[in-house]
N, C-alpha and C positions, 0 to 999 in steps of 0.2 A: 335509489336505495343505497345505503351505507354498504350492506353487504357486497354490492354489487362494482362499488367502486373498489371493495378491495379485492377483490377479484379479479376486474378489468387491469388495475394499476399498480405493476411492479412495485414502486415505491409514493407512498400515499403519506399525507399530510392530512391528520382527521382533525379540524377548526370546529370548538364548542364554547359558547359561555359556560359560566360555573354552573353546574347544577345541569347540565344540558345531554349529559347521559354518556360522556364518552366514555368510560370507564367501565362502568356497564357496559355499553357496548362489547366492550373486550372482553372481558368476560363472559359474557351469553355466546359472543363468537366463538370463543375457544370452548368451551361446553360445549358448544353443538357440536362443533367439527368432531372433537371428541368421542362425541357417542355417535356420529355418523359414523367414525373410524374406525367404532365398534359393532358397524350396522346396529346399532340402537336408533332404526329409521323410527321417527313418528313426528307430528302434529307441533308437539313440543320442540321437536330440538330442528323442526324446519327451518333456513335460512332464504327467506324472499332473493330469486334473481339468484340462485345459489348452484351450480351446477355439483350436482350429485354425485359427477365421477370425476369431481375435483379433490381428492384427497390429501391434505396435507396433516405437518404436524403443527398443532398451533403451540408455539409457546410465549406467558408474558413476561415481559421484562420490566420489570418500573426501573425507568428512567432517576431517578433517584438513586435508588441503587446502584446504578453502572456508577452515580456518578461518584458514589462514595467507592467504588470498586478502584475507579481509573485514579484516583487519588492517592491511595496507598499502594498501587504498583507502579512499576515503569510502563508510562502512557505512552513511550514510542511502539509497546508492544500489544496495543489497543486489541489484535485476533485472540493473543491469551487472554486476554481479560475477560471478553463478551463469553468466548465458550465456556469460560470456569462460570461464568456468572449463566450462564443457559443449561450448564449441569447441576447446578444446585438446584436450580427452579424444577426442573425435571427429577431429583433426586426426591422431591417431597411426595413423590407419586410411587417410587417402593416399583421404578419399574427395571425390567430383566432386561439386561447386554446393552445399558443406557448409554455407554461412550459410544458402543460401535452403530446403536440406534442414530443419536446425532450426527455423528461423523457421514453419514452413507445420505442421512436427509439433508446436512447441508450442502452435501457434492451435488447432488440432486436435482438438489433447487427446492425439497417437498416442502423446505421448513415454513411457516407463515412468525414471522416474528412482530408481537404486537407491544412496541415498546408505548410504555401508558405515562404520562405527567412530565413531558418538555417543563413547562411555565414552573413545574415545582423542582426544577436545577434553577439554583442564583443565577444571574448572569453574570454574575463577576465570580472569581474562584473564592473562596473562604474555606478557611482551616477546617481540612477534610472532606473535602468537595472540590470537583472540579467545576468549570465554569459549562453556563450553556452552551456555548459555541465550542468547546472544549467536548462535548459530549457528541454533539453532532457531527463534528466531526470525524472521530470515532467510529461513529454510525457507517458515514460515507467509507472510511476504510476498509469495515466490515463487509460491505454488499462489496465491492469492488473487489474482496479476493475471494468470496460465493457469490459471482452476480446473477446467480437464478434463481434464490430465495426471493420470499418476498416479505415488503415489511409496512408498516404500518407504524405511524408514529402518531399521539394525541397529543394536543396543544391547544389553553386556552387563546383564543382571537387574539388580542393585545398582545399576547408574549412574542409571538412568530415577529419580530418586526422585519422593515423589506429587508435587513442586511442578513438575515438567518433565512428568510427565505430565499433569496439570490445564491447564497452559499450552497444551500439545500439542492436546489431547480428542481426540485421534485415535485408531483402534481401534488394539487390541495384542494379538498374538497372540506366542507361547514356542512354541520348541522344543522338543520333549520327545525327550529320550534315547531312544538306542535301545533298542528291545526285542529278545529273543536270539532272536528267529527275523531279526531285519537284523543281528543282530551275526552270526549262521551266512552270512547272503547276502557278508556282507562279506568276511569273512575267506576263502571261497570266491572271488570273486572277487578280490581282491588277490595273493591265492597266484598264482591261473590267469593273473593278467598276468605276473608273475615268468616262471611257464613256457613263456607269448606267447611272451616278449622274451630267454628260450634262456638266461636266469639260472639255475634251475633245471629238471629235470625234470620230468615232470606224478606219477612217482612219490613225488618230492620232495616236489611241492605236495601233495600228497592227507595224506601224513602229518605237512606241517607241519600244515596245515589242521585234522585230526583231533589234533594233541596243543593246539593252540593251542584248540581250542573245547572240549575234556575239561578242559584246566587254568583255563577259565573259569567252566562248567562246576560245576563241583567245589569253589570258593575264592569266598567271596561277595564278599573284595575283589577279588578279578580282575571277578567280575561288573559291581560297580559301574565299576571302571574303563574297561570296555569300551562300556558305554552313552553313552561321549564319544567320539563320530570320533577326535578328534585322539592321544585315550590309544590307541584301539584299533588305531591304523596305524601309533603305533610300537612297542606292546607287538608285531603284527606282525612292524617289522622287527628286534625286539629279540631273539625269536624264532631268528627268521631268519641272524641272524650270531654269535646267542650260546649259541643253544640251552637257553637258561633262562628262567624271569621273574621280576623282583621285583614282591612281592605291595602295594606302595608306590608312591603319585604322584611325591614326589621320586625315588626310588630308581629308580624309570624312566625320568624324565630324566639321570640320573648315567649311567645305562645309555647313551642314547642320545647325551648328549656325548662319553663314552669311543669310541663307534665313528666319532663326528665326529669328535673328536681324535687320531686315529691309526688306532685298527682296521681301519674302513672299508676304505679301500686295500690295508692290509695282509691282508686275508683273499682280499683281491682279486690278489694275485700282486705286488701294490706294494708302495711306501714305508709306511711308519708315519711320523705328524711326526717323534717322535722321532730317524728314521731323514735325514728331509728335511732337519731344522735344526743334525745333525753330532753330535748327543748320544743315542747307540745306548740307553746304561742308562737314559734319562729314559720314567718313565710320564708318562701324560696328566694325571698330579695334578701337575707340575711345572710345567705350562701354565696352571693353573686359576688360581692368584691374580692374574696380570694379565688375562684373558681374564673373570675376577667384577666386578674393576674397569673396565674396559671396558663390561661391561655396566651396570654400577651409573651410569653417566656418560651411558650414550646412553639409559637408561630416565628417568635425570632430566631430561632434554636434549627428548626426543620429538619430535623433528625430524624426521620421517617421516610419511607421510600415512596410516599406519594406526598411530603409536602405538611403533613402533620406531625409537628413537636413528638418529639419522643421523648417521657417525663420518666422516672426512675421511682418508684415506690418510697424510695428514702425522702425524696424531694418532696413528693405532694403532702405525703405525712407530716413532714417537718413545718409545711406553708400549712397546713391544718392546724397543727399544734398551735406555731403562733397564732393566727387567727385567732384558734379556742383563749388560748391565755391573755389576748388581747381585752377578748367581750367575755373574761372573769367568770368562763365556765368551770364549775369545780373538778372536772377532772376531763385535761383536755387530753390528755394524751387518748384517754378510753374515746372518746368523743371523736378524737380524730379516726382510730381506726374503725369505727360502728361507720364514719361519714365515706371513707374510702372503700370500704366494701358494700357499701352502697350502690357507688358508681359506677363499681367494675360487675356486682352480680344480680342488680334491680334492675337499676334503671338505664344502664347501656351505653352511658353517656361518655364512660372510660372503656377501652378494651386494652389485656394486659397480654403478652406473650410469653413466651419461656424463660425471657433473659428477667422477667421483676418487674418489665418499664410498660409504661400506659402509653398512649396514643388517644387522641378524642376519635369518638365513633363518625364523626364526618367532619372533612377539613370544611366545611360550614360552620358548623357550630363553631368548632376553632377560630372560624375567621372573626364570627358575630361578638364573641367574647373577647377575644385581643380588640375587635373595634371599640368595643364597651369600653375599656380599661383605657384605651389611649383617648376616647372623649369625654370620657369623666375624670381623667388626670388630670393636677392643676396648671401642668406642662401642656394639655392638650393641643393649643397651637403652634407651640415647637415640637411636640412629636407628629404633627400633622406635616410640618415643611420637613421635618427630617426625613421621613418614609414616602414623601410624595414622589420621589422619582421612581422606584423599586415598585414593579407593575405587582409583586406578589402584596403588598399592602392598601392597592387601590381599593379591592372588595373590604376590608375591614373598614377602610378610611369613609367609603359610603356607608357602610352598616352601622358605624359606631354616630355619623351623625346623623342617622335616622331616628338613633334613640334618643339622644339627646336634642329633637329636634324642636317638642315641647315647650322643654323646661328652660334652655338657655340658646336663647334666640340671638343673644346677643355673640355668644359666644361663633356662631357660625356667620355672623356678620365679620369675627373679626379674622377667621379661615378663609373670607371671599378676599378679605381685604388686603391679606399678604400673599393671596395669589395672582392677586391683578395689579399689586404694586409691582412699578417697575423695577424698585431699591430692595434689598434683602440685607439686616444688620447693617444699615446707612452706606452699604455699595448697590453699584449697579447690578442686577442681574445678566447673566449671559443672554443674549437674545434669544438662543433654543431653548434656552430654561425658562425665559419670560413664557413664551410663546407654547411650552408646554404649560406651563401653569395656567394661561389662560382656558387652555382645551379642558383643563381638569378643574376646573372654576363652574364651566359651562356646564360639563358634567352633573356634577352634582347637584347644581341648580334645576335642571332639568330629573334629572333621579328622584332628585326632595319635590318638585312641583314647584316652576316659580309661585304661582298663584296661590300657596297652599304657604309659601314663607312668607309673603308678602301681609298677610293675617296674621305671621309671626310677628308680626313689628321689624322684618329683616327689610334695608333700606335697597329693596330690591330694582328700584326706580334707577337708582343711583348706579347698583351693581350694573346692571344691564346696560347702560349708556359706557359706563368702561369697557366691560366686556364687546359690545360691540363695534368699540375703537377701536380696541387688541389684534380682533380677531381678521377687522377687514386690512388690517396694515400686515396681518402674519400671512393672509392671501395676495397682497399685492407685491411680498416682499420675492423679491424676483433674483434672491439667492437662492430660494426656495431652502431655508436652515432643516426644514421637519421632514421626514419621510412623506410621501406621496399619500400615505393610508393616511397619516395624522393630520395634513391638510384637505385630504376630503373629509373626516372627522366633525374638523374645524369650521367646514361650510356646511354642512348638516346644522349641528349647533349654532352656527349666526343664522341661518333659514329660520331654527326655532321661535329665535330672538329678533327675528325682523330683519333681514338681512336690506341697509341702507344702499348695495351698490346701484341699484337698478331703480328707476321712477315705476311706481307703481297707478296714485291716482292722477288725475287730468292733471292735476295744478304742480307737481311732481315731475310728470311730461313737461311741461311749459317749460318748469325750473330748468329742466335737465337738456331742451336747445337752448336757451337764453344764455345759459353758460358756455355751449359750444358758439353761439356767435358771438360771444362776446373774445373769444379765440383762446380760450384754459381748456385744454385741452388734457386737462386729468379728470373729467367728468363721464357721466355716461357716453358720450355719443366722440368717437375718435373723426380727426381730419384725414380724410384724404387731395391732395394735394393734386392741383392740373399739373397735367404734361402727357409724356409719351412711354407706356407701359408696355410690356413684353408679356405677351397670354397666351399659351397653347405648351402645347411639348414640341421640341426637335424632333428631327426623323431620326437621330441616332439616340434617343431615350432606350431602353431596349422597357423600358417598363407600361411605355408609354401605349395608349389605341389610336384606333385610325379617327377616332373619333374626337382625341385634342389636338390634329395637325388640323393645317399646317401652323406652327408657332408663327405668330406675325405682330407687330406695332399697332397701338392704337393709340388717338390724340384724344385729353380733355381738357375742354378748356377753362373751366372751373371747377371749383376743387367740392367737397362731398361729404355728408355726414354717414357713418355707417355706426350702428350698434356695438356696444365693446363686448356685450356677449349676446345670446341668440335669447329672445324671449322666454321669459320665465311660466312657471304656472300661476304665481301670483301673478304676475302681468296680465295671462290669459283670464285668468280667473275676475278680475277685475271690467272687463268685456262680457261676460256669461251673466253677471248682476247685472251689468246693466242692459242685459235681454240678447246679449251675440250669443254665439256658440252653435253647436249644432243641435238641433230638433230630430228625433222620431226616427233616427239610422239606427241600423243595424250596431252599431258602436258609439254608445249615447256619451256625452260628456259626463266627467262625474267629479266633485270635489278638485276642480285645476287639472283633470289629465285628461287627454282621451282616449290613453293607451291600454285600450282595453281594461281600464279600472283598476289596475292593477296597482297596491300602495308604493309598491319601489320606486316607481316613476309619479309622485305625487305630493312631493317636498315641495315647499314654496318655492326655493330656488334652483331649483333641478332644472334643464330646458323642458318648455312645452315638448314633450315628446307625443306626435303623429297629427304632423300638421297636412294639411291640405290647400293645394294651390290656392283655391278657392277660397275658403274658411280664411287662410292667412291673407289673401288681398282685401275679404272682406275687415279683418281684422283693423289694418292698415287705413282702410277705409273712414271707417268710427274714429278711429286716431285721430286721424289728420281735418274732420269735423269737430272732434272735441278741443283738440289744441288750436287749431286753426292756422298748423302747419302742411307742409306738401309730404306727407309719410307715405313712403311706400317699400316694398319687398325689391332689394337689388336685382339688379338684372346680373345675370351673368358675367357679362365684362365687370361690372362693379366688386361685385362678390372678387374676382379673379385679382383684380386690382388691389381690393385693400389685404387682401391673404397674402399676396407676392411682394407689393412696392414696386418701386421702379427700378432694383435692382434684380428682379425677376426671379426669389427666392424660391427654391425647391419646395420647398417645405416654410410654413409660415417665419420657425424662427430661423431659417438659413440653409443653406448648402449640402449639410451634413447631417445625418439621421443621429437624433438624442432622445434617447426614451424619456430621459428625465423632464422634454419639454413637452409631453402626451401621456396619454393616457392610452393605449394599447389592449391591454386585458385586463378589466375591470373585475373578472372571476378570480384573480391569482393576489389580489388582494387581500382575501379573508376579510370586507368588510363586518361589522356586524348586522345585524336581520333588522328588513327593513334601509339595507344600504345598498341592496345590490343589484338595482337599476341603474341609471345614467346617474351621474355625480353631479352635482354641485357647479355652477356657473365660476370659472375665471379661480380653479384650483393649482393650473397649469400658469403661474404669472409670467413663467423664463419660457415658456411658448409663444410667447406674444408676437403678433403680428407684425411690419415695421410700423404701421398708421398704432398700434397700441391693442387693437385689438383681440380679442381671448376666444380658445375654444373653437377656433375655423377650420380644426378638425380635430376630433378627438374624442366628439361625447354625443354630439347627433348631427344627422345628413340636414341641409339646410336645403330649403326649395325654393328657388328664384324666379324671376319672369325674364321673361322675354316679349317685350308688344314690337308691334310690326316698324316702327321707325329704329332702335336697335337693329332688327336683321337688315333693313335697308342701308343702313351706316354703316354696318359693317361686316353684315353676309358671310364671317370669317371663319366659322363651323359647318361640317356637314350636313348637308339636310336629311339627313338619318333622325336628326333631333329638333331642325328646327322646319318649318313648313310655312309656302308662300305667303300663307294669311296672319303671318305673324307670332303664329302659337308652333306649339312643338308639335311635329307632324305624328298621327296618331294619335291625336290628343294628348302625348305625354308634356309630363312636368322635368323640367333640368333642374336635378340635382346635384349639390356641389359638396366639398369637406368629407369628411368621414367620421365613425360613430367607433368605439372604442372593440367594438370586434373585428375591424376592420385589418389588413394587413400593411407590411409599412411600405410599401406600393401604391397604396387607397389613401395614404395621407398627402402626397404631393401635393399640390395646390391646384393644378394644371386637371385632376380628373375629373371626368363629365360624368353623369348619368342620367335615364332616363324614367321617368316610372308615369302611370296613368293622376292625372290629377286626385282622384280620389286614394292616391296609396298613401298611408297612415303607419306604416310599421316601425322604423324611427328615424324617424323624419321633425325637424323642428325649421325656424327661422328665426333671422332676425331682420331691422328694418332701418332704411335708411333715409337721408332726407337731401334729395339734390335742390342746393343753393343760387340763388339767381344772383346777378352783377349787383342789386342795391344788398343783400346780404350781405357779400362778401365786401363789399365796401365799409358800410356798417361796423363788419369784424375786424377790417385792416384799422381801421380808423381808430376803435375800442381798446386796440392792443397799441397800436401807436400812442395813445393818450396815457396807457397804465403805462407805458415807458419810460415816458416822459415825468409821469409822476414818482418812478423810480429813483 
């Protein structure tokens, strides 16, 4: 429970998509605390996980505001600033001895400070603003001279990137969408208030109620869209006044400015604008081209304290008037003002404050409307590469080409196509910029539905082979240019699109040793080289068990194919068709995983997570039938061998612990839902092994064998783990590598474990293929020949 996190956690990082309730959140929190503080105990202002004689003061702060605060004062004096700006917000409440109230709760520690809209401070500083990092900063001063308050900060997923979060090291916990037993609480509940409040009927409600959760229900994009508050309470009242849905995020929005823009009223026994502003035949699409511009001006503008244009009464009137005088209405000026009081006391669409100036009723609509404007300009593909870096214009840049996604198909063919170009105005582009365009290529393709453009006439064939060039060269690039979130992103996305690193069918296999003997050794399956290897820990490891001594030498005398990353669910998945898998357990296989069904771990190229000795040798098995190669699961020494080399590496890529070449805590990411399972195969490239190999620890334990001529070669571990008859004594399985919750202890190379062959928890493999004397012949010979043709 969210409550519960802020409660548990001094200083908290609350991660939401748009529309995902944070805001709200803070809100309800602070109300409740409120009237708890007031013993106004009841039902309503209950907080789940909430301890009762936990009494604070809540107050919020929008993050916006500070940042136009720290702006126009001296920012080295960050403690004045926050309490002037924590006394105004308090000040709106008319409450008695309010300095000396604060002052005693922030010595305290009582305070709960809920600062609301990170993502809506710029990240660069602009005139009258200070920067994001600039703000947060601030923050950290804050608590550090009252370090017993507690605080709470909201941030859309994307905005947090790793450098604001490292800054931060505060914990972070994500909202996660709803599930459809709170999408049924909900929509039950919003009706029955309708019925409250004598809108409708409670007959009414029961059968909006029932068609609205049957056509969610039934349609998996309704489903998806309902797992967002914000989509689910206007598809509600979309419902509601239109008796339809569209199956589409923009298309829902269109829906809901049409009933802002006229309907509303009009279903209500009122006006329509149309009706209001003297022009009976005008639709709401008459309205929309200065009301996009409008928005396109207060979204660049963000003069608001959560992120929403702040527009001036003079301004709209004035973009009305011309409008009206444009389309040779006879009296625009009247016209203009009948159309603005419209919007501020119908239809809700503007809300105005004391000072004159508007805001849109939801930085939604705002965003839907600036996206409109920028993809129906004639600019639209230079406003599109302009604002593509600036995360606050992502959500417009997908809603504006949902709308137009129709009518000008071409037009978003040629938005794929300067983002997957490598050259930008006849230069090259930066390789982080490349490399983000591609992420944001992908995106959208996948938001629009390849298969849904591809009926557009979008040359999406085409798209998609670039795209999948980009994106496996921005995972192999072993600078690693992108933040670690953005290259797991990156393999989510080519999974989408068929991720080529990995052989999937028989003839795929074949290809994929045929290239290793032939000795290229940039294909699936890496060399490991004969000689004499170092495997175990020293006795003076202090991290080390009794279980990896004694450290000792081993000889091989031909060299080895091993896996560049550990079996995929497509891989696996590819085995289950053709009748492998498991049958009639307790934990049935389902769609590529078998991790308990669970979709986080069910990407195509995520590893098989919760393999089994068994299950994997039989896997191995079919393999090595269908290619009519010798495949099987490493043994021990092998695994140890190609994770180390024969320089005896601590850790796969070296000596010295780098977080940047692992993946450690996959929770502090803030992936987005649906990501936050095991990642993506070979996203760690500067991890690599010295043979080349990816992921030998970091994203799941790997299960290896041991047959009985191994322990007699070399008998070199305890028999705690391995047992006369060749198998591991107590029937356990040796497990090798580590799994990203692992500690950086557990990543060494050298750690053993042991678990029953049947354990499944996360556990994956991958598979190797030892080489005979005419192979390796073969390959010296292959390679000798292409040298020579050199």
């Amino acid at each position: 429970m969210v409550t519960e996190a802020v409660q548990k956690y001094q200083h908290l990082v609350l991660l939401g998509d748009p529309g995902s309730g944070k805001s709200t959140f803070l809100r309800h929190l602070a109300w409740s605390l409120a009237q708890r503080g007031l013993d106004q105990l009841s039902d309503v202002s209950k907080l789940h996980g909430w301890d009762d004689m936990h009494c604070v003061l809540p107050i919020i702060l929008p993050l916006r505001t500070l940042s136009g605060r720290l702006a126009q004062k001296d920012i080295s004096n960050t403690e004045t600033v926050i309490i002037t700006a924590l006394r105004d917000e308090l000040q709106r409440y008319d409450i008695a001895q309010m300095n000396d109230l604060l002052s005693e709760a922030l010595h305290q520690g009582t305070v709960l400070l809920l600062c609301d809209g990170l993502d809506e401070v710029p990240l660069d500083a602009v005139p009258g603003v200070v920067s994001r990092l600039s703000v947060l900063q601030a923050l950290q001063d804050f608590v550090q001279i009252y370090d017993k308050i507690t605080i709470a900060v909201t941030c859309r997923i994307r905005a947090l990137d790793d450098n604001l979060r490292t800054l931060l090291g505060w914990h972070v916990e994500t909202i996660v969408p709803f599930t459809l037993g709170q999408v049924r609480h909900f929509i039950s509940a919003w009706y029955d208030e309708l019925a409250a409040s004598g809108q409708i009927n409670q007959e009414q409600a029961s059968r909006l109620q029932q068609h609205l959760m049957n056509a969610i229900v039934g349609n998996q994009k309704l489903q998806d869209l309902s797992r967002t508050p914000l989509l689910l309470t206007m598809m509600a009242l979309v419902l509601y006044n239109k008796n339809e849905l569209p199956r589409d995020r923009p298309q829902l929005y269109e829906r809901i400015l049409e009933l802002l823009l006229g309907q509303w009223d009009k279903v209500r026994d009122g006006q329509s604008l149309s009706e209001a502003i003297g022009q009976s035949d005008w639709g709401s699409e008459r309205i929309r081209p200065v009301l996009d511009k409008l928005s396109y001006e207060a979204h660049a503008a963000v003069s608001s304290a959560d992120g929403r244009g702040r527009l001036t009464r003079s301004a709209i009137r004035d973009a009305l008037i011309d409008f009206f005088e444009t389309a040779r209405l006879p009296d625009a000026w009247e016209a203009a003002r009948r159309c603005l009081d419209y919007f501020e006391q119908r239809s809700g669409l503007l809300l105005a404050d004391e000072n004159d100036t508007y805001v849109f009723a939801h930085l939604t609509l705002q965003e839907h409307c600036a996206g409109r404007h920028m993809l129906l300009h004639r600019d639209a593909v230079r406003l599109v590469m302009q604002y593509r870096t600036d995360d606050r214009w992502r959500e417009p840049i997908f809603l504006g080409i949902g709308v137009i996604q129709q009518t000008k198909p071409e037009l978003i063919d040629c938005i794929f196509t300067d983002l997957i170009d490598r050259d930008e105005g006849n230069r090259p582009k930066l390789d982080d910029c490349r490399q983000r365009d591609l992420i944001l290529a992908a995106e959208i393709g996948k938001d629009r539905d390849w298969n849904y453009l591809r009926t557009q006439q979008v040359n999406v064939d085409r798209l998609q082979r670039d795209l999948k060039q980009g994106l496996v060269q921005l995972l192999q690039d072993k600078r690693q240019l992108l933040t670690a979130s953005e290259r797991i992103r990156a393999g989510f996305l080519l999974g989408d699109l068929g991720d080529p690193r990995f052989p999937v069918t028989i003839e795929e296999w074949q290809k994929a040793v045929e290239q290793a003997l032939r000795g290229d050794t940039n294909g699936y399956f890496c060399w490991v080289e004969p000689g004499t290897y170092t495997i175990g820990s020293a006795d003076d490891d202090p991290n080390a068990s009794d279980a990896e001594k004694p450290q000792h030498t081993i000889n091989f005398d031909l060299p080895y194919l091993i896996a560049r990353y550990p079996i995929t669910n497509a891989q696996w998945l590819e085995w289950v068709k053709a009748g492998g898998g498991e049958k009639n357990e307790e934990y049935k296989f389902t769609n590529g995983s078998a991790f308990y069904g669970v979709p986080d771990f069910m990407h195509p190229n995520q590893p098989y997570c919760g393999a089994k000795s068994y299950t994997s040798e039989a896997f191995c098995s079919w393999l090595s039938k269908q290619t009519g190669y010798m495949i099987h699961l490493p043994n021990e020494h092998e695994w140890e061998m190609a994770a180390r080399g024969r320089e005896a590496r601590l850790y796969p890529w070296g000596d010295i612990w780098q977080e940047e070449c692992v993946l450690q805590d996959r929770g502090s990411l803030g992936l987005p839902k649906g990501q936050n399972g095991n990642i993506p195969v070979g996203c760690y490239p500067a991890g690599s092994a010295p043979c080349g190999a990816l992921d030998m620890v970091g994203n799941v334990f790997e299960v290896t064998i041991t047959d009985e001529s191994i322990v007699n070669k070399f008998n070199s571990f305890p028999t705690f783990y391995m047992g006369i008859d060749g198998k591991s004594s107590n029937n356990l399985s040796v497990i090798r590598g580590a799994w990203a919750g692992s500690t950086k202890s557990d990543f060494r190379c050298s750690i053993r474990y042991a678990e029953p062959p049947g354990y499944h928890s996360t556990c994956g493999f991958r598979v190797a293929l030892l080489l005979d004397n005419s192979s390796v012949s073969t390959s010296l010979e292959s390679t000798k020949n292409e040298d020579t043709s050199d």
